[in-house]
C-alpha positions as CSV (number, residue, x, y, z in Angstrom):
1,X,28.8,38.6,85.9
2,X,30.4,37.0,89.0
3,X,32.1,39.3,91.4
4,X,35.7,38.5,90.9
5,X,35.1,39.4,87.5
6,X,33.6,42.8,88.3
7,X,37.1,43.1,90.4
8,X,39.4,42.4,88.1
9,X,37.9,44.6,85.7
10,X,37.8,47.3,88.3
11,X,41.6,47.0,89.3
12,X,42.7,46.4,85.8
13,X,41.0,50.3,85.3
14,X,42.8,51.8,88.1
15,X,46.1,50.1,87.2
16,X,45.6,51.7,83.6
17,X,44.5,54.9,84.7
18,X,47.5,54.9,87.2
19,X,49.8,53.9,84.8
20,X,48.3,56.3,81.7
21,X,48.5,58.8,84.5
22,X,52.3,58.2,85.5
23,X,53.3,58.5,82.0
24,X,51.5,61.6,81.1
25,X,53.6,62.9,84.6
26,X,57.2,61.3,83.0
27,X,56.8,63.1,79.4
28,X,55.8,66.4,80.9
29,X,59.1,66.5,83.1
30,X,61.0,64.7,81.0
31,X,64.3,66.8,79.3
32,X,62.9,66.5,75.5
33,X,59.7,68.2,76.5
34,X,61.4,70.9,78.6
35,X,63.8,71.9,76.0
36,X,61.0,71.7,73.3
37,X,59.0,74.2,75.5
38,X,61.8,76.4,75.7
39,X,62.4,77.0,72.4
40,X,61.0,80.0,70.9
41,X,59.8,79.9,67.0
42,X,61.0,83.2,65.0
43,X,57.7,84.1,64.6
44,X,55.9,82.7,67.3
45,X,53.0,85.5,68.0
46,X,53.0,85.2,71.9
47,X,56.8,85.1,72.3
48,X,58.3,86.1,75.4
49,X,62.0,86.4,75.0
50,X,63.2,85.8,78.2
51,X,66.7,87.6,78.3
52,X,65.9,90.5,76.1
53,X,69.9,91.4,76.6
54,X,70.6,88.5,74.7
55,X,69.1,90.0,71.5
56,X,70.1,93.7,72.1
57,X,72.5,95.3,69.1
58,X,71.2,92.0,66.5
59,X,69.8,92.6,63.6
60,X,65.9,93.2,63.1
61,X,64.3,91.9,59.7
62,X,61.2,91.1,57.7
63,X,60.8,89.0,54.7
64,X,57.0,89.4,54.4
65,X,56.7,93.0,54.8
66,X,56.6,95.1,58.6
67,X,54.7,98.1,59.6
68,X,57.0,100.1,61.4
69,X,55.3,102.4,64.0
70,X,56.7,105.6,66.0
71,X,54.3,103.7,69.2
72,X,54.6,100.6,70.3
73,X,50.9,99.2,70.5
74,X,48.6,98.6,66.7
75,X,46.3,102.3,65.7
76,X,45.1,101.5,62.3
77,X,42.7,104.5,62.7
78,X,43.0,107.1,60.8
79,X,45.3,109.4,61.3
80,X,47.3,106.3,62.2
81,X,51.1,105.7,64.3
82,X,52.2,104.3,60.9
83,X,56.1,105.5,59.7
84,X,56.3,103.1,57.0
85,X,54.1,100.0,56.0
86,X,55.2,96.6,54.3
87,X,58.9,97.3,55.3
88,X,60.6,94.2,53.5
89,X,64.4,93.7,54.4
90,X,66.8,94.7,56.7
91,X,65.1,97.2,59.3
92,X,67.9,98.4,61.8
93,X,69.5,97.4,65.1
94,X,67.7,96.3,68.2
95,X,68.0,98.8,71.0
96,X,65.0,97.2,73.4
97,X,62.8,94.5,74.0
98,X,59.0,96.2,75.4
99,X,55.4,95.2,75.4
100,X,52.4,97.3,74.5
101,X,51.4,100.5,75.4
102,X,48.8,99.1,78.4
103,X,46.6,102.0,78.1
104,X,45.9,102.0,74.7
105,X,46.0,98.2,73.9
106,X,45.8,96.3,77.0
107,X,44.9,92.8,75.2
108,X,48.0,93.3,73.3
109,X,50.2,90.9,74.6
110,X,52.9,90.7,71.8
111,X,56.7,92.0,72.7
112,X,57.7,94.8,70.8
113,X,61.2,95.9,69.3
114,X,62.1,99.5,69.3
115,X,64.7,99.8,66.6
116,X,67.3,102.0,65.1
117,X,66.9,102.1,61.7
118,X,69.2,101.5,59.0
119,X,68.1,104.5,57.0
120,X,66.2,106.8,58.0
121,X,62.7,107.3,57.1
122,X,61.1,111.0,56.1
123,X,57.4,111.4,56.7
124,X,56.7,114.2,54.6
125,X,54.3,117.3,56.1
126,X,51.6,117.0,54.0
127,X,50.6,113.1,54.7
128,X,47.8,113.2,56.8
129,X,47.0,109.8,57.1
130,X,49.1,109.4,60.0
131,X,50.2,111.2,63.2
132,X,54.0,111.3,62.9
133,X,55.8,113.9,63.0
134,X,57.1,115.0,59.9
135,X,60.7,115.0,58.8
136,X,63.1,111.7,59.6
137,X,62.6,109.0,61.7
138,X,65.3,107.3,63.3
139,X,63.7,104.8,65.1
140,X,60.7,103.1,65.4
141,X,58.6,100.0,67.0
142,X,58.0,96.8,65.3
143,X,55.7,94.1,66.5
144,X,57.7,90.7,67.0
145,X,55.7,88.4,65.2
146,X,56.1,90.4,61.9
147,X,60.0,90.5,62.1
148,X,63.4,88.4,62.5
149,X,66.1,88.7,64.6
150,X,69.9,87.8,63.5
């Protein structure tokens, strides 16, 4: 193959890679992306809500079924921090907007929702597979990718 050919090929390359390149660049700053990136699913498992004021005093609820817990990181040992498990409807009202205990789950990096509840919830004495206290519950933590906000 002649030299000029072996150019041309070469700066044909570059001039693709540059241009591939400048593209990639353009779509990654362009408004579509940014707004797509900012939106947060409903059940998205690693969302962040970013102005937890926003959702404060909404509705909390879960149409497949929630484990409401009196701490806000996952103990399915037994005794467990279970109030109430496969919690399907309406939960309560959205008082705040935390993340895991660190201590006890520090690769937990969920948000959780500590929420009144609508009704409360009585533990009886004598269940012994968890570590609630017994009598009502008024509130409780919910893990944000198992629930809906409205």
């Amino acid at each position: 193959m002649k030299t000029w050919a072996k150019v041309t090929i070469g700066i044909v390359t570059a001039l693709a890679l540059a241009g591939g390149g400048f593209g990639v660049y353009k779509w990654l700053n362009s408004d579509k992306h940014k707004q797509n990136k900012g939106q947060k699913q409903g059940n998205d498992p690693n969302q962040n809500i970013e102005e937890p004021e926003s959702v404060i005093g909404k509705e909390v609820y879960s149409d497949s079924g929630a484990n409401l817990r009196f701490e806000n990181y996952v103990d399915n040992r037994i005794p467990t921090n279970i109030i109430a498990s496969g919690f399907k409807g309406s939960i309560g009202t959205l008082e705040k907007v935390g993340r895991a205990d660190q201590e006890e789950a520090p690769d937990d990096l969920y948000d959780w929702y500590y929420v009144k509840l609508n009704k409360p919830i009585d533990v009886p004495f004598y269940d012994v597979t968890t570590r609630a206290s017994s009598g009502e519950h008024t509130h409780c933590w919910v893990r944000s990718d198992n629930v809906k906000i409205r």
